[in-house]
C-alpha positions as CSV (number, residue, x, y, z in Angstrom):
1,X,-35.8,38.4,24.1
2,X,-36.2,35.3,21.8
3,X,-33.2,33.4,21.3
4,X,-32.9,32.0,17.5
5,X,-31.4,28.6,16.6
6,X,-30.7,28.4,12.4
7,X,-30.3,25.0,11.1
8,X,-29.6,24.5,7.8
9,X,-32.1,22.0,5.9
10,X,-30.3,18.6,5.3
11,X,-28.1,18.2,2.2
12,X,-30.0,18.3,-1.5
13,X,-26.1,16.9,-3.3
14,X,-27.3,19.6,-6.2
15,X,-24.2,20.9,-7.4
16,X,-26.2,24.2,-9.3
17,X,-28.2,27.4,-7.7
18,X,-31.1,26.0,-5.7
19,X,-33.3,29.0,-4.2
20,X,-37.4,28.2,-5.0
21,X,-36.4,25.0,-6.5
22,X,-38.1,22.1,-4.4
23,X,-35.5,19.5,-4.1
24,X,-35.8,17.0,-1.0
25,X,-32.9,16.6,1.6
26,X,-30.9,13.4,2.1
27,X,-31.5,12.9,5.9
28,X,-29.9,9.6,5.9
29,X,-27.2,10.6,8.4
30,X,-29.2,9.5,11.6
31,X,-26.4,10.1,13.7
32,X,-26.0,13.6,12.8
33,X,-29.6,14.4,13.3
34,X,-29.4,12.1,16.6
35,X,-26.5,14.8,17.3
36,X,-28.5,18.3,16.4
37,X,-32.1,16.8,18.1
38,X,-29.8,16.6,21.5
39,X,-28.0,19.9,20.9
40,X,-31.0,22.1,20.5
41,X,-33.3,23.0,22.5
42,X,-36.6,20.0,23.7
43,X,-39.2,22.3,24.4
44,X,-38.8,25.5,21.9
45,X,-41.2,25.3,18.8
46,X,-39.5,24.6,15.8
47,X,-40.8,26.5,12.1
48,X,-39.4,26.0,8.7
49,X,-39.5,27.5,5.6
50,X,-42.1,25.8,3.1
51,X,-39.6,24.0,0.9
52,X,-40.0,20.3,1.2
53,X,-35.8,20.3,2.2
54,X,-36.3,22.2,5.4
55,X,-40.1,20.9,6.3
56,X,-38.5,17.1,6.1
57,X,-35.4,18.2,8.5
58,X,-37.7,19.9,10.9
59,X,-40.1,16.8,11.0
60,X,-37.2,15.0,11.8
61,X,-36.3,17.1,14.5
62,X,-39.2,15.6,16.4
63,X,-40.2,18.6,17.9
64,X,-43.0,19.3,20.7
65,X,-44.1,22.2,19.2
66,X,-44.3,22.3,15.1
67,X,-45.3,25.9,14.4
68,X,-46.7,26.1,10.4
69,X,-44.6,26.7,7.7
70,X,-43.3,29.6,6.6
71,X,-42.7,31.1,3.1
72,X,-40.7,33.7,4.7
73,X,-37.7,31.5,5.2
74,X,-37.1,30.2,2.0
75,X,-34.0,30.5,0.4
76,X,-33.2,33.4,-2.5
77,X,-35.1,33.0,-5.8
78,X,-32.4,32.7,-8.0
79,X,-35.1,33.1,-10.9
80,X,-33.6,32.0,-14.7
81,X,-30.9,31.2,-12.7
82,X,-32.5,28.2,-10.6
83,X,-31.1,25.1,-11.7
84,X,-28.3,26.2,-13.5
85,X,-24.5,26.3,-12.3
86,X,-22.1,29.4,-12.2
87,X,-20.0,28.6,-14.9
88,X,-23.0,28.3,-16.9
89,X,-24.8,31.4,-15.8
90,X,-21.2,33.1,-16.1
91,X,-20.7,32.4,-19.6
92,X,-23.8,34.0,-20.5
93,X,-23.8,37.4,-18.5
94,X,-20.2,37.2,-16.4
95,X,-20.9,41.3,-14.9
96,X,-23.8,40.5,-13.9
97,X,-23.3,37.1,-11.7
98,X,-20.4,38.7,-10.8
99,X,-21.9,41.5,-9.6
100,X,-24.5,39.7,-7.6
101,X,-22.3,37.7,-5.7
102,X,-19.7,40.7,-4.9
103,X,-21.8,43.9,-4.9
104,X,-25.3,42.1,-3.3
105,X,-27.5,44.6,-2.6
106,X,-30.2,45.5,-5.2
107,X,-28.6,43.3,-7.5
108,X,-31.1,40.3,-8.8
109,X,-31.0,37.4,-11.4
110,X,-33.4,38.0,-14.0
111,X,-36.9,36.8,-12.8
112,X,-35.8,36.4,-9.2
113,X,-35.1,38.5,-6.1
114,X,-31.6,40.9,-4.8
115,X,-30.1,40.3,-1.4
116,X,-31.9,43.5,-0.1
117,X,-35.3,41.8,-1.1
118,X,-34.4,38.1,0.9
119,X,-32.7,40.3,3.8
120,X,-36.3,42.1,4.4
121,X,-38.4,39.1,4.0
122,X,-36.1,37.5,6.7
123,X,-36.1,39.5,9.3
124,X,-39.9,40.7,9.0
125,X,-40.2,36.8,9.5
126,X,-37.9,37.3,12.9
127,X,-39.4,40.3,13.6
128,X,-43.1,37.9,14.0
129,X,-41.4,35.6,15.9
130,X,-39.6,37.6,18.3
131,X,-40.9,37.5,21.4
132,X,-43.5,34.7,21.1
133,X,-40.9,32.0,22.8
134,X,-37.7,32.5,24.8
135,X,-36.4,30.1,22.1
136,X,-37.2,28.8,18.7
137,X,-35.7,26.6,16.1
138,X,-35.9,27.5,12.5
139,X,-35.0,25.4,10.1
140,X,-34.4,27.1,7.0
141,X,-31.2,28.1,4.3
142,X,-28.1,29.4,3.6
143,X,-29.4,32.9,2.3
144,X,-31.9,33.1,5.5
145,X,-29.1,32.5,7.8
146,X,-26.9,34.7,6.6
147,X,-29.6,37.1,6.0
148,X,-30.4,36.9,10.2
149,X,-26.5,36.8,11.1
150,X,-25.8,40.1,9.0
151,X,-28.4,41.6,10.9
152,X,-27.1,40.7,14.2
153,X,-23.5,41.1,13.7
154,X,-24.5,44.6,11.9
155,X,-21.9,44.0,9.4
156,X,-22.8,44.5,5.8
157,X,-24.0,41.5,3.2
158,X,-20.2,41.0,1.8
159,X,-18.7,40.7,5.1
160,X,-21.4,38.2,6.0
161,X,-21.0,36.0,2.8
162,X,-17.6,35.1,4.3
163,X,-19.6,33.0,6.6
164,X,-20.2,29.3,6.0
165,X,-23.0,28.2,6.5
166,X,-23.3,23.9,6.6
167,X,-25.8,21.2,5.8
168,X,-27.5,20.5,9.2
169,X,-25.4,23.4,11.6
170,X,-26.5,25.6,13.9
171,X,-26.2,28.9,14.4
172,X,-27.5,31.0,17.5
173,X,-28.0,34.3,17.8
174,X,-30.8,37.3,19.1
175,X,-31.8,39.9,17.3
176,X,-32.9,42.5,20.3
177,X,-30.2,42.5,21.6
178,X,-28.2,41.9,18.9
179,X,-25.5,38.9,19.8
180,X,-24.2,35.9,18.1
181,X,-23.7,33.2,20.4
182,X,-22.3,31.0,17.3
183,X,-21.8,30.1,14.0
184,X,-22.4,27.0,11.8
185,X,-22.0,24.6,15.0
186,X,-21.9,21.0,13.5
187,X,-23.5,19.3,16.6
């Protein structure tokens, strides 16, 4: 049984959909890093997805072990979308926007991926790591996250968006057996 810590990469301040986009994070808060280094785990190997936002907040995790990066992790391709906000994407094609944020399944922006497509990249990326520490940190998005809580909570993709999910939380859950031991801890 490996038991999973989620941080969310530090804050980008965009105020639009950021999925493949590769926009740094502000780690200036050296408190609240001070605060998650001493909350998680010293000695568990820590892996991030490949976007510089969530290789920079696992680097300043300091960990022991860095395992590479992974493209696995990295948040939803939003596609045409990237960059762009909801009111603007709304006023072009309202059903479908609408439809990817309340029916998400096989849904998908044009030119990027559905919630079906993140959810299997994600947990094939657990599935590799299970196993391979008793615990490891992974440092990646909001989608990923939710995309790994879903799965242990067993509850479908809707139910899950009701989670929150903040800048530089934690949360902690297995998948085998499937258990949440919390959600978006701010350390």
């Amino acid at each position: 049984m490996t038991r999973f810590w989620l941080v969310r990469h530090g804050p980008t301040h965009a105020k639009t959909m950021i999925g493949w986009t590769d926009l740094p994070a502000d780690l200036s808060d050296s408190a609240a890093l001070t605060r998650l280094r001493a909350h998680l785990p010293a000695q568990a190997p820590v892996i991030s997805s490949d976007l510089a936002r969530a290789v920079a907040t696992a680097d300043a995790l300091q960990p022991a072990l860095r395992l590479p990066h992974d493209p696995a992790l990295r948040e939803i391709h939003f596609g045409q979308w990237e960059g762009r906000s909801f009111a603007e994407v709304e006023a072009e094609d309202p059903a479908l926007i609408r439809a990817f944020w309340d029916q998400p399944g096989q849904i998908r922006p044009p030119g990027g991926e559905s919630w079906n497509e993140l959810t299997a990249r994600t947990w094939a990326a657990l599935d590799r790591l299970h196993g391979t520490a008793p615990e490891i940190v992974v440092v990646a998005h909001f989608g990923p996250i939710l995309a790994a809580l879903q799965r242990a909570t067993g509850r479908s993709a809707l139910e899950t968006f009701a989670h929150r999910i903040d800048t530089l939380s934690v949360t902690c859950l297995t998948i085998s057996p499937p258990r949440v031991h919390g959600v978006n801890h701010r350390p």
